[in-house]
C-alpha positions as CSV (number, residue, x, y, z in Angstrom):
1,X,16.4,1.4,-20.8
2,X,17.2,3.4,-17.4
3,X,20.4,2.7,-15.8
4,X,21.4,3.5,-12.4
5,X,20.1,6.4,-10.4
6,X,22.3,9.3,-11.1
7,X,20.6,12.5,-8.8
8,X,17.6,13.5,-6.5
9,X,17.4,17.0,-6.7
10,X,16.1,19.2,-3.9
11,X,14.8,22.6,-4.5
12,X,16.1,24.9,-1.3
13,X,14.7,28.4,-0.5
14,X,18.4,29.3,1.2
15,X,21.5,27.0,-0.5
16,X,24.4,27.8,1.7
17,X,22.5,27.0,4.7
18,X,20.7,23.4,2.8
19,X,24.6,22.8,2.1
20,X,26.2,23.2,5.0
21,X,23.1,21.1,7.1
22,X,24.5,18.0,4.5
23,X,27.5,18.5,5.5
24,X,27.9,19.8,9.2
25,X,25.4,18.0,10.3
26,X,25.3,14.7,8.0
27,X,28.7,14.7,7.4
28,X,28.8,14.4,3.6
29,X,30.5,15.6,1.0
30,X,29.5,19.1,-0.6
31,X,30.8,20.2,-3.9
32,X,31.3,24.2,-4.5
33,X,28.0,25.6,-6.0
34,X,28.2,26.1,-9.9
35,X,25.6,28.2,-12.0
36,X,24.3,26.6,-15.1
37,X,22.1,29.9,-16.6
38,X,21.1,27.6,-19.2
39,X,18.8,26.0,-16.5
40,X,18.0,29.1,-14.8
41,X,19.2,27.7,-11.2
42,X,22.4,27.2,-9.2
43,X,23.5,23.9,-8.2
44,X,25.5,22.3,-5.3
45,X,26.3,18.4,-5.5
46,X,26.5,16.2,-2.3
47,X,28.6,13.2,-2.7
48,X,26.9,9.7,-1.9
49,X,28.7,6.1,-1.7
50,X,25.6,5.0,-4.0
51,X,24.6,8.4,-5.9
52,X,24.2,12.1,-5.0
53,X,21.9,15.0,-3.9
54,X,21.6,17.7,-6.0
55,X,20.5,21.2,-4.4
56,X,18.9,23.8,-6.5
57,X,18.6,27.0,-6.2
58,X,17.0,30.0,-8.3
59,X,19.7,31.7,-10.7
60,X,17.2,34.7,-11.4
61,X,14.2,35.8,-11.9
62,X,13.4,33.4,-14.7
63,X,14.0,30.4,-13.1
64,X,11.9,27.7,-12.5
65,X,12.6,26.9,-9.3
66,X,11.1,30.6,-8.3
67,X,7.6,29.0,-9.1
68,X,8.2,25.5,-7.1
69,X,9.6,27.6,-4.0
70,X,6.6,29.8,-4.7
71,X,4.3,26.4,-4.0
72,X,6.3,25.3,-1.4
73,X,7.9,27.4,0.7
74,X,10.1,25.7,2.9
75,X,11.9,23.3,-0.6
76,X,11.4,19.8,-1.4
77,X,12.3,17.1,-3.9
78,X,12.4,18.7,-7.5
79,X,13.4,15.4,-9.6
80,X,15.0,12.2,-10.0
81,X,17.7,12.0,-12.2
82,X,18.3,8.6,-14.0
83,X,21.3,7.7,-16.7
84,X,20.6,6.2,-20.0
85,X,23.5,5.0,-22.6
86,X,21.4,6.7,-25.5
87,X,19.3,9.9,-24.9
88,X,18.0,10.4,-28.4
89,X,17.1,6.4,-28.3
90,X,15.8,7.1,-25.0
91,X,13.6,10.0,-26.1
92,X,12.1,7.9,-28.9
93,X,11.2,5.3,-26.9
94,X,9.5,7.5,-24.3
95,X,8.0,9.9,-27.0
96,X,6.6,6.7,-28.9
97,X,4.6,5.3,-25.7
98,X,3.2,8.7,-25.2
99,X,5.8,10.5,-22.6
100,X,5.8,14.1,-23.4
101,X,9.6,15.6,-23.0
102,X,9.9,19.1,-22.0
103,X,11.1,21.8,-24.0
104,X,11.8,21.7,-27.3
105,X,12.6,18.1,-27.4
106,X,16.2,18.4,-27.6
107,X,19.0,17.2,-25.3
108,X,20.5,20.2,-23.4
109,X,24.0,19.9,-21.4
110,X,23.5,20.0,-17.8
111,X,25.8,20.1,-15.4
112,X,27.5,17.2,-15.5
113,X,28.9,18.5,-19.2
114,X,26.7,15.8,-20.5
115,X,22.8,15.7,-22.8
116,X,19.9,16.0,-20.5
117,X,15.9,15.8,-20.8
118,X,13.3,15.9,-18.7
119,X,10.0,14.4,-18.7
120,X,6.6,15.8,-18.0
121,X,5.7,15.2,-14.5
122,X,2.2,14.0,-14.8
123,X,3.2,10.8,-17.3
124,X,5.5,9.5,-14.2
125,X,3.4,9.8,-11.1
126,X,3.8,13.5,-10.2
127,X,7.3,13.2,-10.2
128,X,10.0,15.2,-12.7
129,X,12.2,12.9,-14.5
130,X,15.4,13.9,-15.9
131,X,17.6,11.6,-18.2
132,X,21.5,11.8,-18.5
133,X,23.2,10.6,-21.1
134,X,26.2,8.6,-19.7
């Protein structure tokens, strides 16, 4: 069902300085930051040969990174980001073997301009899973 391993996202208590240690000092390529309020944070995409790095960063006071910063203080990996062909296929599967998907349920864009859903954290090991519809 999953396809190939779109994102790792990194939550980052300061973004311009988490962007410009990928790329100064890694020497990757950084994307221009881009707010999606419809998540609540501020993104910055780092170009891979096999995938990318996505840093987030809070985009208010509502946001839910504020509350994993809060818990850990100096950032750290958020979620993985995996592509699927069907996302409401997808979410049927999961939600028939017992995966709870956040939020109401429903695909949201993210920001690749294409449906996302995340997965609870505590059905996959501790770790956030988002799905992207390619």
């Amino acid at each position: 069902m999953i396809g190939k391993l779109n994102h790792v996202a990194i939550a980052v208590p300061d973004l311009q300085a988490a962007a410009a240690q990928y790329e100064n000092t890694l020497g990757a390529t950084v994307r221009a930051p881009q707010d999606e309020p419809d998540h609540g944070v501020t993104v910055v995409f780092i170009d891979l040969p096999n995938t990318k790095i996505e840093l987030l960063y809070p985009l208010g006071d509502d946001s839910p990174i504020n509350g994993f910063l809060e818990k850990n203080p100096s950032g750290g990996i958020h979620h993985m980001c995996f592509e699927v062909e069907d996302i409401i296929a997808a979410r049927d599967k999961l939600k028939s073997e017992g995966a709870r998907v956040l939020g109401s349920g429903e695909p949201k864009i993210g920001a690749h301009g294409k449906p996302v859903l995340f997965l609870h954290p505590k059905d996959f090991n501790g770790c956030l899973i988002e799905l992207e519809q390619v």
